[in-house]
N, C-alpha and C positions, 0 to 999 in steps of 0.2 A: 504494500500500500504506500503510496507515495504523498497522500494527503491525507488528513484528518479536519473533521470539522468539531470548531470548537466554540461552544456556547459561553461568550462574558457574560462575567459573574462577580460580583463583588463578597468578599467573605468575612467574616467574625474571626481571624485569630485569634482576639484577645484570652488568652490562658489555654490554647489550645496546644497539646503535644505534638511539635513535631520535631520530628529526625533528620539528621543532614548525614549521610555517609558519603567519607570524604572531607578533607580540611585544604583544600588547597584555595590559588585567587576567587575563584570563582563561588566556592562553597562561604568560602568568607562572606563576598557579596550579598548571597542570597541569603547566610545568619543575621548579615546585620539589616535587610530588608525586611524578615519574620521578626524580627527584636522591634525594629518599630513599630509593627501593627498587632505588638502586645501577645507575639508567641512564644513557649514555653522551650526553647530549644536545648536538643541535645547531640552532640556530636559523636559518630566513632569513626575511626580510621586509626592507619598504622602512624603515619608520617599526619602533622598534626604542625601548621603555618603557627607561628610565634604569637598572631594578631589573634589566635581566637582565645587566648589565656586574659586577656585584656576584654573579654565581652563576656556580660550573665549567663554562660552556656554552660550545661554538663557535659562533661566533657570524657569517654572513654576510649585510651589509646589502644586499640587491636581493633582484628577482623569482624566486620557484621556477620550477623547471627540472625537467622530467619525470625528466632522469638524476641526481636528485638522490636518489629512491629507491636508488637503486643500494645493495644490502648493509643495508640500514634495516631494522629488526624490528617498528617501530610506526612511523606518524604519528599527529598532531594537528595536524586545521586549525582552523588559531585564527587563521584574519581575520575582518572581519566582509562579510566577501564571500561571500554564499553560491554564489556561480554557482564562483566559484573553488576553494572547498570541494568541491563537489561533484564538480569534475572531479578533483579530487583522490583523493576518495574512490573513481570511478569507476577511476581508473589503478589506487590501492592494490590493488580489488578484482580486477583485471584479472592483479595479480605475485603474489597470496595475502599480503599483505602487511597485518597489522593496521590498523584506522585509526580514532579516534575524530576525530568531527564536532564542533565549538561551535555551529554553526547548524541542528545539525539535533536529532529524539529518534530518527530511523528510520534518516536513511543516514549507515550507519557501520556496522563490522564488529566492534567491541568500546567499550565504555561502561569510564566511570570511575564505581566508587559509592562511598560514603562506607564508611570506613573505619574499624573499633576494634580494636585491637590490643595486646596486651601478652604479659608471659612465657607466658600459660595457652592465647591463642584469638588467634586470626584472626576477624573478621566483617566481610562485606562486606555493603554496602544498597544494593539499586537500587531506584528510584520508580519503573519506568519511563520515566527523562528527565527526570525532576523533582527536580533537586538539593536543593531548600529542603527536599522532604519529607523525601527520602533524609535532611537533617541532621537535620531534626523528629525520626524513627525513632530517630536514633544516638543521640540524645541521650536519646533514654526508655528504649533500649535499657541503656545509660551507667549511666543512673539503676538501673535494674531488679537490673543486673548488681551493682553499689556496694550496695545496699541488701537486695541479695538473698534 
């Protein structure tokens, strides 16, 4: 399958469990995007970026564990292993269990888009998988919106 169609959706993280496996640039990113919108995170991986000891995350160094799902509301696989990711993604799918991919644009059960926010709106951008564009958007979006 080369496409997926994906219904925006806004969600509740606030104190919600989720998982990041995986600690590298990217898993960082996405920790401290769930820390914002008030999620509960917890990290495992082997190899573990200096920056996530410095964020309110639980943090366990070694290899994911299928019963690690247990009670979890999202993951993010954020190795750069895709064989691993995907089997991940394959359990998520298997508990109903949210999951975004970093190695993939298709298998995954919910995406991250870029984001604009203040007192008046919520707006969410997705590229279809394409983050750079998604921020291209925001940003003319940003503009349009300022300039009005």
């Amino acid at each position: 399958m080369d496409r997926k169609s994906y219904f925006p959706v806004f969600l509740d993280l606030n104190d919600k469990e989720c998982l990041i496996v995986g600690a590298g640039n990217i898993a960082l990113r996405k920790a401290k995007t769930l820390l914002e919108y008030g999620a509960k995170v917890k990290i495992i991986s082997i190899d573990i970026k200096d920056e996530f000891y410095n964020l309110p995350v639980e943090i366990e160094k070694r290899e994911f564990r299928k019963e690690d799902l247990q009670g979890i509301f999202l993951v993010v696989t954020g190795t750069d292993n895709e064989t691993l990711n995907s089997g991940i993604v394959k359990i998520c799918n298997e508990k109903n269990i949210l999951v975004n991919n970093i190695t993939s644009k298709i298998d995954m059960s919910v995406r991250f888009g870029a984001v604009i926010c203040d007192d008046e709106y919520t707006i969410g951008i997705s590229a279809n998988g394409n983050p750079k564009k998604a921020i291209k958007i925001k940003e003319k979006i940003k503009d349009t919106l300022k300039n009005g």
